[in-house]
C-alpha positions as CSV (number, residue, x, y, z in Angstrom):
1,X,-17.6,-20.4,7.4
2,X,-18.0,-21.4,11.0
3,X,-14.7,-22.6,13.1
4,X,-16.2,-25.9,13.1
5,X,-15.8,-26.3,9.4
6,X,-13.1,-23.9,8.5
7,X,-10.3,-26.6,7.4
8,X,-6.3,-26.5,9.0
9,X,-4.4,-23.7,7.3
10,X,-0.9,-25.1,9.6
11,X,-0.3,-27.6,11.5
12,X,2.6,-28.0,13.7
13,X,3.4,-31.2,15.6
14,X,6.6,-31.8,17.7
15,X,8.4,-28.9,16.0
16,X,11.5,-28.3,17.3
17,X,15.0,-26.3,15.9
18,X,18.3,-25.9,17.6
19,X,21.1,-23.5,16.7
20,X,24.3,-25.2,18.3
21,X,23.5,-26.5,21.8
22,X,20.2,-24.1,22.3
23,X,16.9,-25.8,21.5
24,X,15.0,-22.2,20.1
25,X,11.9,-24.4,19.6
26,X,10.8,-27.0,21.7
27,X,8.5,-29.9,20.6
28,X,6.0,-27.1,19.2
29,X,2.2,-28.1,18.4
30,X,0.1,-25.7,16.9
31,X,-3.0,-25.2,14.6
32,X,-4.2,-22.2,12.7
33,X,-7.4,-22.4,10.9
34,X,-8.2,-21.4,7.1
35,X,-8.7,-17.6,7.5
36,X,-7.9,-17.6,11.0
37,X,-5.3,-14.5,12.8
38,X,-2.4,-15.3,15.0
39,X,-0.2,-12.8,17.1
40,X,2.9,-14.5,18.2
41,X,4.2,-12.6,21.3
42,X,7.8,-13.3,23.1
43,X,10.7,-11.6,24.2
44,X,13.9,-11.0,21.9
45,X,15.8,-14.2,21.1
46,X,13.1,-16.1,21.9
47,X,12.3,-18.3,18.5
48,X,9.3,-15.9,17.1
49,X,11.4,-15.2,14.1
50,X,12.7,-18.9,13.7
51,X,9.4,-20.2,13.8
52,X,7.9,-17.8,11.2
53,X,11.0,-18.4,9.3
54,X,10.3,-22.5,9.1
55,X,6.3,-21.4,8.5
56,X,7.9,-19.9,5.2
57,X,9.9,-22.5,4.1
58,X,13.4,-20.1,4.6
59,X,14.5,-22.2,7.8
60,X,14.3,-26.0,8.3
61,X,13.1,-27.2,11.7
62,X,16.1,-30.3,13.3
63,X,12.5,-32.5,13.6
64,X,8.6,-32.5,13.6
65,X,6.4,-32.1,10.9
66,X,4.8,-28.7,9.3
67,X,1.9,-28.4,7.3
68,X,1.6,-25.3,5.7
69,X,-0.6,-24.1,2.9
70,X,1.6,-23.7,-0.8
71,X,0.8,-20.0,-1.2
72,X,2.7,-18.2,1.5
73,X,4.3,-14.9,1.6
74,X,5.7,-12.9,3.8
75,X,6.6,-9.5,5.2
76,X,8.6,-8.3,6.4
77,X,9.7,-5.6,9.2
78,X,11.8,-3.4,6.4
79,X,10.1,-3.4,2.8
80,X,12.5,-4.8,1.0
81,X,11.5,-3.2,-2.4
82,X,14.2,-3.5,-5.1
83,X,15.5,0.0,-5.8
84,X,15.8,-0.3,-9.4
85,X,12.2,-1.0,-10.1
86,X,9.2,0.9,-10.3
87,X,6.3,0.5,-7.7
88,X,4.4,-1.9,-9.8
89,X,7.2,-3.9,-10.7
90,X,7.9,-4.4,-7.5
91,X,4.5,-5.5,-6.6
92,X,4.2,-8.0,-9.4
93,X,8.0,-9.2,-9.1
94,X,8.8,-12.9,-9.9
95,X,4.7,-12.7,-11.2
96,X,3.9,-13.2,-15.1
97,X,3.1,-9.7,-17.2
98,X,-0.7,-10.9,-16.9
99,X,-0.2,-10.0,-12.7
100,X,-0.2,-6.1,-13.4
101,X,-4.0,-5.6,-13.5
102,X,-3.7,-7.3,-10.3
103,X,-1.0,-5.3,-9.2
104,X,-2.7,-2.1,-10.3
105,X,-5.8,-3.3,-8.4
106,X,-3.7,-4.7,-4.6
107,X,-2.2,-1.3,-5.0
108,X,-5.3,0.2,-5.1
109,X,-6.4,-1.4,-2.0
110,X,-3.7,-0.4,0.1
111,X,-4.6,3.2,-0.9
112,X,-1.4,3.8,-3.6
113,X,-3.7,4.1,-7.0
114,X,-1.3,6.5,-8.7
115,X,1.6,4.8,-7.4
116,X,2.5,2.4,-10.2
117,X,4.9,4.7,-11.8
118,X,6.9,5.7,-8.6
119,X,10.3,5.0,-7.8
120,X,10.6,3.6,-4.4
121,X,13.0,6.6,-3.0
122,X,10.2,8.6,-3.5
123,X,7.8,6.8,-0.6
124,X,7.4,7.2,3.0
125,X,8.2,4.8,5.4
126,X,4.6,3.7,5.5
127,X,4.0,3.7,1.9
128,X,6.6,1.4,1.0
129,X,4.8,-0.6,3.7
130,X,1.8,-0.9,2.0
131,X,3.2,-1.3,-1.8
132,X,4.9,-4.6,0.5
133,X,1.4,-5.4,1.3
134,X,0.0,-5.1,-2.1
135,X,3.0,-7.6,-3.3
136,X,1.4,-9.9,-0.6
137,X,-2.0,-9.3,-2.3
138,X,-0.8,-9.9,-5.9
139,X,0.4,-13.5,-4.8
140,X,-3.3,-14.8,-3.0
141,X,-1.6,-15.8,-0.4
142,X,-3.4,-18.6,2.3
143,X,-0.9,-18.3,4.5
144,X,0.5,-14.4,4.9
145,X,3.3,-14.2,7.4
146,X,4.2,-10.9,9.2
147,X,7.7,-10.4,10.8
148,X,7.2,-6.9,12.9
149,X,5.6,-5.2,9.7
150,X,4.8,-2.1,11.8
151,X,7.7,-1.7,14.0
152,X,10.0,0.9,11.7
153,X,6.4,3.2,11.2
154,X,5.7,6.1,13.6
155,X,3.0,5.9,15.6
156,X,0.3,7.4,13.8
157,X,1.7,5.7,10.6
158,X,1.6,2.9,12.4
159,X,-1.8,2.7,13.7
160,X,-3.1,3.4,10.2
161,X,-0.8,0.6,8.8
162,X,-2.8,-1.3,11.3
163,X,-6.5,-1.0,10.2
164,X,-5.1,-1.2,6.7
165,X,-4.0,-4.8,7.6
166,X,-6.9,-5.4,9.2
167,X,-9.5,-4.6,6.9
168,X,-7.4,-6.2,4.0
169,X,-7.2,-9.7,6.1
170,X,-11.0,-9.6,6.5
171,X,-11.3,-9.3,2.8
172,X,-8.9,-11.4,1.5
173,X,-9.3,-14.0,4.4
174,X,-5.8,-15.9,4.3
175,X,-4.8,-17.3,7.3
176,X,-2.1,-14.9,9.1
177,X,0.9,-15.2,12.0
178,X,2.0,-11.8,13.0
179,X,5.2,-11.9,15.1
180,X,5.2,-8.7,17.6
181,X,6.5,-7.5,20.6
182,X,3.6,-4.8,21.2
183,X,1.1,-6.9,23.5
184,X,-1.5,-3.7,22.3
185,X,-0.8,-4.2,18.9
186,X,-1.8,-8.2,19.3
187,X,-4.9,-7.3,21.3
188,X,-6.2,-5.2,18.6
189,X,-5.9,-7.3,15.5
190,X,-5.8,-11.0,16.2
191,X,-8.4,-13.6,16.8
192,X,-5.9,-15.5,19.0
193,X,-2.6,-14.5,20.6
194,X,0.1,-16.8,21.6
195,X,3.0,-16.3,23.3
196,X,6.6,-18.1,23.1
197,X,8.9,-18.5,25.9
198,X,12.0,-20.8,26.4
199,X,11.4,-22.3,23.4
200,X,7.5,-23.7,24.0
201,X,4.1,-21.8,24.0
202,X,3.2,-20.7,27.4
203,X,-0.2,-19.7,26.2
204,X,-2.4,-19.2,23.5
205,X,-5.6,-17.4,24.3
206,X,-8.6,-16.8,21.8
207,X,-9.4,-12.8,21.9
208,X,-13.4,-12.2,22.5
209,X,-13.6,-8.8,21.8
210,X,-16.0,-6.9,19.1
211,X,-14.4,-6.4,15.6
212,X,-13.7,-2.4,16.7
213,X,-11.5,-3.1,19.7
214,X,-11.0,0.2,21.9
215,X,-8.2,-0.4,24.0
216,X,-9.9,1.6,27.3
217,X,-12.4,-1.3,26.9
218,X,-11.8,-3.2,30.7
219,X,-11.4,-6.8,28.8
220,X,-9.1,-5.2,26.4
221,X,-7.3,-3.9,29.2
222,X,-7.2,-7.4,31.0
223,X,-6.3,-9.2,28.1
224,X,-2.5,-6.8,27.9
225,X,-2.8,-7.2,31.9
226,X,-2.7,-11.2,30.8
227,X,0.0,-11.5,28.2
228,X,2.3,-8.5,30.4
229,X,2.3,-10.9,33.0
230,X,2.8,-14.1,30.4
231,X,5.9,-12.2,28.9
232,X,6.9,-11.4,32.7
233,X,6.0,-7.9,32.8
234,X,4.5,-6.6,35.9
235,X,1.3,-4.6,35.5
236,X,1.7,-1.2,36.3
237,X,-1.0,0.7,37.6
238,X,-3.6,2.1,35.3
239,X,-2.3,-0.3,32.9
């Protein structure tokens, strides 16, 4: 489906949410496409959060109106997997018995086939990361929201986590926010990266790079050059 076609997955008009006397977001428009990847870039404090918070219904914005698609889900930066159930009870928690062939199968995809049984004490870091992802599967989302999903992983973990999210959203096709502070990390996944600042987006800039991004590619390199400078960075040399 061409961008042309591909009907509104959220749209944001005049969104705006104060805590006390700080306006977080300020009169916010936005629209993200059916199937279509956002990277939502700031620094700390800046309303990332809030706003993907609103997007999934936890937080409720002081005025403007948001359209957002009914299946949603969200993870987030820690798993959140409930201790005292097995891996594919939590994957198809709050789901009817029928979701466990799905659950058997999301699991699958992240690469956790023989994980149903497992406790989650027993999994890494990055594998309760993925049996999170798999819970995101089980519910078809449209809209999946993710707050920092990568940011507790080391950095191999991490980068695996990565492709895994990656190839799953090409598959599955829902649209996606990703809130992150890694400008890299943005680059390499998103179709479009926006970033927030004082409480408004100071830019939002498609990504034309191949599916495969290498990140020694020059207009990889000037599009981190671009948002470095947009989150008031200055470019150091040789990056």
């Amino acid at each position: 489906m061409t961008d042309a076609v591909r009907p509104p997955a959220v749209q944001l008009r005049g969104l705006t949410k104060r805590f006390g006397t700080k306006t977080v977001l300020d009169a916010i428009d936005l629209d993200l496409k059916a199937g279509e990847f956002l990277a939502l870039l700031g620094p700390s404090g800046t309303g990332k959060t809030t706003l993907l918070r609103i997007l999934a219904g936890l937080e409720v914005p002081d005025s403007g109106e948001v359209l957002v698609p009914e299946r949603r889900t969200t993870v987030f930066q820690e798993p959140r997997l409930v201790s005292a159930r097995r891996v594919l009870a939590n994957v198809t928690i709050g789901q009817p018995r029928s979701a466990e062939e799905a659950g058997r199968s999301a699991l699958a995809e992240v690469g956790l086939p023989d994980a149903a049984r497992r406790w989650p004490v027993t999994l890494s870091g990055g594998e309760a990361q993925r049996v999170a992802l798999a819970r995101a599967l089980v519910r078809r989302p449209q809209l999946l929201l993710l707050d920092e999903p990568f940011a507790a992983l080391d950095a191999l973990t991490r980068l695996q986590t990565q492709d895994l999210v990656g190839d799953l959203v090409t598959r599955h096709r829902p649209a996606v926010v990703l809130v992150t502070h890694d400008v890299e990390e943005a680059v390499r996944l998103a179709e479009r990266v926006a970033v927030l600042r004082d409480g408004k987006l100071a830019a939002d800039q498609p990504i034309d790079l191949p599916g495969s991004r290498d990140r020694t590619d020059p207009r990889f390199v000037e599009y981190r050059r671009f948002f470095l400078a947009e989150l008031g960075i200055p470019s150091l040399k040789g990056v």
